[in-house]
N, C-alpha and C positions, 0 to 999 in steps of 0.2 A: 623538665617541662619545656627551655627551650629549643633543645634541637627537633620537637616535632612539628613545627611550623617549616622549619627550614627542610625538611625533608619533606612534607606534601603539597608545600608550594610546587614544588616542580613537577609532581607527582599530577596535581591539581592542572597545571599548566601543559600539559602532556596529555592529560586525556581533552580536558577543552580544543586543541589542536584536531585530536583523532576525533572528537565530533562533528567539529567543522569540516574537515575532509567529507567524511563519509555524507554529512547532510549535503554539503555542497553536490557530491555523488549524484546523493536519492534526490535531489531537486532540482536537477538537469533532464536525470531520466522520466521522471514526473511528467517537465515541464517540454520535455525536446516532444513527447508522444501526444499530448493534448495541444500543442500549438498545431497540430495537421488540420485538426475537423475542422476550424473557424473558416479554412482557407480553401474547402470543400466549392462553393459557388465558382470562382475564379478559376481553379482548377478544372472542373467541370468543359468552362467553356471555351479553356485553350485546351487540354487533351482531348477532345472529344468525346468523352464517355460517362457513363449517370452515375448517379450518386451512389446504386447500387454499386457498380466498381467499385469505387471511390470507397463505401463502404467495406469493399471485400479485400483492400490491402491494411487498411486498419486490423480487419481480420488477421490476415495474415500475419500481423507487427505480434497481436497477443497470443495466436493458436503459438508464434514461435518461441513466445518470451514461456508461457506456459508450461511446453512440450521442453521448454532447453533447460530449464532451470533445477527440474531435481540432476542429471545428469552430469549440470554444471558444479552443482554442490560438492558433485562423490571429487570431481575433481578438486576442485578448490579444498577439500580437505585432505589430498594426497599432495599436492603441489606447492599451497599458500595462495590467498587471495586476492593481494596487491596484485600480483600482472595482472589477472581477471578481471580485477578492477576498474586499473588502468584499460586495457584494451577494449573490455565492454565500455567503457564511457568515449573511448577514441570512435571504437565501431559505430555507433550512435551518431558522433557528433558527424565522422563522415558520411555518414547514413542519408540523414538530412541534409547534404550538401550535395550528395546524389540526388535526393529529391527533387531538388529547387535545379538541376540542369537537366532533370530527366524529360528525352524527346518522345519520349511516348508511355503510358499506363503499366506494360512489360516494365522498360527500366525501373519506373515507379515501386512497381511489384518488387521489383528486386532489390530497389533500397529498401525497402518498408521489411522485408525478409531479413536484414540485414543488421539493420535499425533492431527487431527482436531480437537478435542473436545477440547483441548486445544488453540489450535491456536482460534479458535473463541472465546477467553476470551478478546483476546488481543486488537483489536481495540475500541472495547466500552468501555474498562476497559482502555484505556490508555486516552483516548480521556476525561472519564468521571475524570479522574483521573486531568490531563492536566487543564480542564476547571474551577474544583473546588479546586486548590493547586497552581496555580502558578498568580502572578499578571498579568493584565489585560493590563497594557502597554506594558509587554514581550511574550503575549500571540500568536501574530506570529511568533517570533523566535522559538517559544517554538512547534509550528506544526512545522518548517522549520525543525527545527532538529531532530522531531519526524520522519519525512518522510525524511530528510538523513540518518537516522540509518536504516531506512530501506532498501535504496537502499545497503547502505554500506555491509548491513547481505548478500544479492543476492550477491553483487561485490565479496565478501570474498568467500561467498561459494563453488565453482567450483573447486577455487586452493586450498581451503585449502583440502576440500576432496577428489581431485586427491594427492593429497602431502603425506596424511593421509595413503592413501588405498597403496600407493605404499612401506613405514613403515610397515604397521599393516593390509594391508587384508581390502574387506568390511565392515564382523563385528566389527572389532578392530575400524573402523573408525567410525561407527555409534554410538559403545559405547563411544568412548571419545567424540564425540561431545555432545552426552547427559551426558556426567557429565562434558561439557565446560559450560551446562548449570545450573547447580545446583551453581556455586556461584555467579550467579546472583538473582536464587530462596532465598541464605539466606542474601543477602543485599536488597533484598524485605521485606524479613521477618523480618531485625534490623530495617529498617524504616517505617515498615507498618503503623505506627500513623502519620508520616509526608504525607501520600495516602490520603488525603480527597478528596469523593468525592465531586462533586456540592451538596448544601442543595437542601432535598428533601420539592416541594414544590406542593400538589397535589390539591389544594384547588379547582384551574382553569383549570385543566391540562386535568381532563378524560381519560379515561381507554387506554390502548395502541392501542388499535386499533385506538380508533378516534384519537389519538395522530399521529398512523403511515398513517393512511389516509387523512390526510391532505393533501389539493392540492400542499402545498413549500415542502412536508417532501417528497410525490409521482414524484413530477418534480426535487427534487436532486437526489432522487434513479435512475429518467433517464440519469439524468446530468451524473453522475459517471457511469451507464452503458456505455454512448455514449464513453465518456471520456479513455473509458478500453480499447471501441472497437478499437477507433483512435493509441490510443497508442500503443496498444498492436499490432496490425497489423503493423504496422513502426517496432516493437521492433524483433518480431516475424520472418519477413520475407526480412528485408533491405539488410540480407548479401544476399539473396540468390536473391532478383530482380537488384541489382543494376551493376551486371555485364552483365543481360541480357539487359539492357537499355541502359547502356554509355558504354561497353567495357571495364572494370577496372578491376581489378585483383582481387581475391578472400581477397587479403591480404587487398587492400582500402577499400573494403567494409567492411571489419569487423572493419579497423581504423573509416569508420564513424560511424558503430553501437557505437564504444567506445565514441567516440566523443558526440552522441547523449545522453550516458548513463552521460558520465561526464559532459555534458554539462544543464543535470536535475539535474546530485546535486549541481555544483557551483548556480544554478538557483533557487534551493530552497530555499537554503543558503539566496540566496539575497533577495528572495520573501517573509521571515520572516522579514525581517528588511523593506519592505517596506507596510506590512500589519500591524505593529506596526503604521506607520505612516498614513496611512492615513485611512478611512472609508470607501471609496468608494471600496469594497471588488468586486462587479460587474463589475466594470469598469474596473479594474484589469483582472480580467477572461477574457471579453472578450477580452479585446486590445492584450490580450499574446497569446490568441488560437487562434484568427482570424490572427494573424501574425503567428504562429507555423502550425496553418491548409494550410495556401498560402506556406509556405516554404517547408511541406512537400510534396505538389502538386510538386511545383516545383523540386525536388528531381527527380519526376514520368516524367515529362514533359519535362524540358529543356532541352538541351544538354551542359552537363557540366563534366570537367577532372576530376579525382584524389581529387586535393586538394580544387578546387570547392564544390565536395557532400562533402568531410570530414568539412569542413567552415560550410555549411547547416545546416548540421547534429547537429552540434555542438550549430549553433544559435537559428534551431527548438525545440532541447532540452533544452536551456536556457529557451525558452520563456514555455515553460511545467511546468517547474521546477517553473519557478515565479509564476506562477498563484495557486500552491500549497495550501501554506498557508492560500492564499484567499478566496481557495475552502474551507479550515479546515474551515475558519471565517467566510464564509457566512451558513454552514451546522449550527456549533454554532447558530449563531444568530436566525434559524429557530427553533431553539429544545427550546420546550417553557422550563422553570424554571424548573428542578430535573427532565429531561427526556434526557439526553446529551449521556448515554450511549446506552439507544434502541435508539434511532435517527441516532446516527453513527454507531451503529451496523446494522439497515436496511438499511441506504442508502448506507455505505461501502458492503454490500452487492451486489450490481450494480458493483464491480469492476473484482468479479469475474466469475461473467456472460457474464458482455463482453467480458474477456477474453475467454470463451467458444465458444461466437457465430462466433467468424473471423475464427478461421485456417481454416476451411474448405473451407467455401464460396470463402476465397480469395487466397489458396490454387488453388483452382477450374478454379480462372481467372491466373494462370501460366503456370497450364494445358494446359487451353485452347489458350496460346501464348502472352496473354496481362498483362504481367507482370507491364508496368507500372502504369497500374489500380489500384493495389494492391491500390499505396501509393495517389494516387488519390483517392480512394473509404475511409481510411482511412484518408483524409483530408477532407472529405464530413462528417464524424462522427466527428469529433472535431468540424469544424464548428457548426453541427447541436447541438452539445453540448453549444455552447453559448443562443442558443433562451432557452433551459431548465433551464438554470442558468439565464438569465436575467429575465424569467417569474414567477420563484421561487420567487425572489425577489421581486418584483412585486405584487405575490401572498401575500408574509407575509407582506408587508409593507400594504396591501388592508385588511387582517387579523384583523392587528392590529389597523385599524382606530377607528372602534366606541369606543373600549376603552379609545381610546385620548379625 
């Protein structure tokens, strides 16, 4: 009885480390890409050019993180992760320090280019990293807090670089943000051997394509597209319908968007501790988004006060927030043995696509007077998001049969 405390203390203390690393990771790169837009006005009117530009290197940052990412996977699972890692978080951090001295919207262009190529190391390389270094009964906590360091990097970013800029100028803030980033680069670099990724094991596995074409690996890339679109449209557009539908003040609606944001990471939080426990990773998903897709409806629909949507909001994003980890654990489970990093890097791929395909369309129905559409049409995507996560599963469990 007592040598197994003295053997998972360490054990225990070793993956705590490998979380802290990689959240440290995922909440720089977060946080380096969301401190740009705040600093859009200032920028504007020392390089001379509209927001449109200004908007179209943000562009460029995700079309690259996007486009780099499944590619980056096949490597990271031939290679090992840690360099990747490492270098994607370095590229970034110098990325941003090209910003903040950049003489014209061109160079701009080219850090922001630069800055994505970095950012797309980071989810394959964390996830690959996660899968093969940290034990397997902690292994939802271990996405929960991978995906609250993320939200945390967004949450941070806005104040610290309006905070920054009003100190030190645009560039002044770009460059310290990218050297906030370099001492995460070398506590990457003192632990790089404690980085293992998954063993690579390609005996059964086949070249990446048949690996990424797979019908579980193609129905999660939908899952997580759907997934963007739902969210993101709620995320995107709640301060700005919620006062055209219930009469509320510009100020409650922005308390529910917070609500909705705090109420994904308390939710994460929990959704790590409860994909530890059980298996049923599907059942999870959908029980969370069929009740988060109804409540967001209901947002759209009902007629309700103040502290009514701000409650909604708040339990819509709980239930987002849970189903998290689950989502981390059933992607897992479908990336066959030494392929964890192109697997998350194509289906994470799906996130920021859908973030592409809403603003407009739903934009479009505000326009056109029917605002409470939005958050109805974006609880029609989440919903639809469960039949692609239940049929994935489904697919790999049917996958896997003859081999049993």
């Amino acid at each position: 009885m007592n040598p197994a405390p003295a053997t998972s203390a360490p054990k225990a203390g070793k993956d705590a480390l490998i979380i802290a690393l990689i959240g440290a990771a995922h909440f720089i790169s977060h946080f380096t890409v969301l401190a740009i837009p705040p600093l859009f006005p200032m920028m504007r009117e020392d390089l001379g050019v509209s927001y449109a530009a200004l908007g179209g290197a943000i562009a460029v940052l995700s079309a690259v993180t996007a486009l780099g990412q499944t590619p980056i996977g096949v490597a990271i699972d031939r290679t090992g992760a840690a360099p990747w890692l490492i270098g994607g978080t370095l590229l970034m951090a110098v990325a941003s320090i090209g910003m903040g001295v950049a003489p014209s919207w061109w160079w701009f262009i080219a850090a922001a280019l630069v800055s994505g190529l970095g950012n797309a190391t980071i989810h394959p390389a964390d996830y690959a990293i996660l899968a093969g270094s940290v034990s397997q009964g902690r292994m939802g906590r271990a996405f929960s807090l991978h995906t609250a360091s993320g939200y945390a990097g967004f949450a941070a970013a806005p104040a610290v670089s309006i905070g920054l800029e009003a100190l030190l100028g645009w560039r002044g803030t770009l460059m310290v943000i990218g050297l906030i980033g370099l001492p995460v680069v070398l506590a990457l670099s003192i632990w790089a051997k404690a980085l293992r990724s998954e063993a690579v094991q390609r005996a059964n596995t086949g070249s990446p394509v048949r690996v990424l074409t797979a019908k579980p690996i193609l129905l999660l890339f939908a899952f997580m597209t759907l997934l963007a679109m739902g969210g993101s449209g709620v995320q995107t557009f709640l301060v700005t319908v919620l006062p055209k539908i219930h009469g509320v003040t510009l100020a409650a609606a922005a308390a529910a968007l917070t609500a909705w944001l705090l109420g994904g990471t308390f939710g994460t939080l929990a959704g790590g501790w409860l994909a530890d426990r059980t298996t049923r990773h599907a059942s999870t998903v959908a029980v969370m988004l069929l009740g988060c897709a109804a409540l967001v409806a209901a947002l759209g629909v009902v007629p309700m006060g103040a502290a009514a949507l701000i409650g909604t909001a708040a339990a819509a994003g709980a239930m987002l927030g849970v189903l998290m980890p689950a989502r981390d654990m059933l992607v897992r489970k479908a990336a066959p043995p030494g392929t964890t990093g192109q697997v998350f890097g194509f289906v994470s791929a799906g996130l920021p696509l859908g973030q592409a395909i809403v603003p407009a369309p739903l934009g479009a129905l505000i326009d056109m007077g029917r605002p409470g559409l939005t958050l109805v049409v974006s609880a029609l995507c989440l919903a639809a998001a469960v039949l692609t996560a239940g049929t994935a599963q489904a697919a790999r469990v049917a996958a896997q049969q003859p081999a049993e």
